[in-house]
C-alpha positions as CSV (number, residue, x, y, z in Angstrom):
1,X,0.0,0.0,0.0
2,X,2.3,2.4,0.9
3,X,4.3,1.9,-2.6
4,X,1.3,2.9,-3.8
5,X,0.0,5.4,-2.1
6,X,3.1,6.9,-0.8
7,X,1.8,10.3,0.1
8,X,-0.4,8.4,2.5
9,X,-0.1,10.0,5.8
10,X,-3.6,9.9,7.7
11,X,-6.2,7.5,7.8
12,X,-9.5,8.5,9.2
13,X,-11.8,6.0,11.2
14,X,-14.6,5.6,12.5
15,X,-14.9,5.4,16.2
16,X,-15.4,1.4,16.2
17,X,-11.9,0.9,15.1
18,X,-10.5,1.5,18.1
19,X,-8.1,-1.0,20.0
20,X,-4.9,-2.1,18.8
21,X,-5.7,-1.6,14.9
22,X,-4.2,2.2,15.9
23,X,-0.6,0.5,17.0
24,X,-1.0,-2.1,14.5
25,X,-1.1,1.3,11.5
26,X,1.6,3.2,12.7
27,X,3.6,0.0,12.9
28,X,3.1,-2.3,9.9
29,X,2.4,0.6,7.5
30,X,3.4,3.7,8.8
31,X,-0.2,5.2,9.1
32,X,-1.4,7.7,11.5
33,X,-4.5,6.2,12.3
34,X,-6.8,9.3,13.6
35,X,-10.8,8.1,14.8
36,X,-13.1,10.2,14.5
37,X,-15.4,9.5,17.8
38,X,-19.3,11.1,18.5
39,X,-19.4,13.1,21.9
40,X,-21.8,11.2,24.1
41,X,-23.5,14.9,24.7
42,X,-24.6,15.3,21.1
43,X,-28.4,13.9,20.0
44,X,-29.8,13.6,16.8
45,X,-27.8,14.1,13.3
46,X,-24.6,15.8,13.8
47,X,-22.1,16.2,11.1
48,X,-18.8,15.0,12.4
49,X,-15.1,16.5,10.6
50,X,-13.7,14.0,7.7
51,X,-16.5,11.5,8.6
52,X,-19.0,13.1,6.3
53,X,-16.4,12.6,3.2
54,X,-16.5,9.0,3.6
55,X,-20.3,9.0,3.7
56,X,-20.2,11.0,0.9
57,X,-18.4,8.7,-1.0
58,X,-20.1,6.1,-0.1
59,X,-23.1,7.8,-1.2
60,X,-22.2,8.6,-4.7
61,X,-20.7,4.3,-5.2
62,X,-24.7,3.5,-3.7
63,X,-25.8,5.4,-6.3
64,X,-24.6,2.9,-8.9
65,X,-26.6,0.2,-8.3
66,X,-24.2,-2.5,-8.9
67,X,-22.1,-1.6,-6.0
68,X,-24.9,-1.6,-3.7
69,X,-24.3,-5.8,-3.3
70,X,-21.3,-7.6,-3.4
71,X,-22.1,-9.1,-6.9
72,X,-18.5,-9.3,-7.9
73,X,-15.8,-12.1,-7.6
74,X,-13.0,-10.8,-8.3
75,X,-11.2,-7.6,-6.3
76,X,-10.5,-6.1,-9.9
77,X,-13.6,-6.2,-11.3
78,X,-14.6,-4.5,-8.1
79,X,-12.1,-1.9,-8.5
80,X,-12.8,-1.1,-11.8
81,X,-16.4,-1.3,-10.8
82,X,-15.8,2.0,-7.9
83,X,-13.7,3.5,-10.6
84,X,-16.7,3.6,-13.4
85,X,-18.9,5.0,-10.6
86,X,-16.2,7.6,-9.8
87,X,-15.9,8.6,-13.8
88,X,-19.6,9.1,-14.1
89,X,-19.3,11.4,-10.9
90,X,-16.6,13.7,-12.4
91,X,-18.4,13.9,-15.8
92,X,-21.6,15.0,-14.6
93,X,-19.8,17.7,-12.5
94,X,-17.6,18.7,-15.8
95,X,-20.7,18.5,-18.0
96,X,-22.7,21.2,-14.9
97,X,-22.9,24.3,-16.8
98,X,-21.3,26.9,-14.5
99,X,-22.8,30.4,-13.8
100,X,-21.4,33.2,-16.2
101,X,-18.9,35.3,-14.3
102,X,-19.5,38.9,-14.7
């Protein structure tokens, strides 16, 4: 991963990741692993930092219906699966016809 992805600094989590995963991050891969965790105060929906990207994302891959199931057998077909979702995102937002700016 991290040959990959070597700009890679911070991974955000949600608060049931908690536990040794953290230790296991910044050991094995060199990843800060930061959780994002709901205050016990706060009632109803409440929009917590760099959690609401995630759901976002996983908003926009429910919208193609394939990748609402597991339907796939192979990781790359997955992957390339996520990445036609992700290409139909950006060309609707490139296609958006912008306000004129005066």
């Amino acid at each position: 991963m991290a040959d990959a992805h070597h700009r890679l600094t911070v991974v955000w989590a949600d608060g049931g990741y908690t536990g040794s995963l953290v230790e296991y991050c910044l050991t094995a891969f060199a990843l800060v692993l930061a959780i994002v965790k709901r205050s016990d105060d706060m009632r109803g929906f409440v929009v917590l930092p760099k959690r609401w990207i995630v759901e976002r994302l996983f908003a926009h891959l429910m919208r193609t219906r394939r990748l609402a199931r597991d339907y796939e057998r192979r990781t790359t077909s997955a992957e390339a699966m996520i990445y036609w979702s992700m290409i139909l995102l950006m060309t609707r937002r490139l296609a958006r016809p912008r306000p004129a700016r005066g």
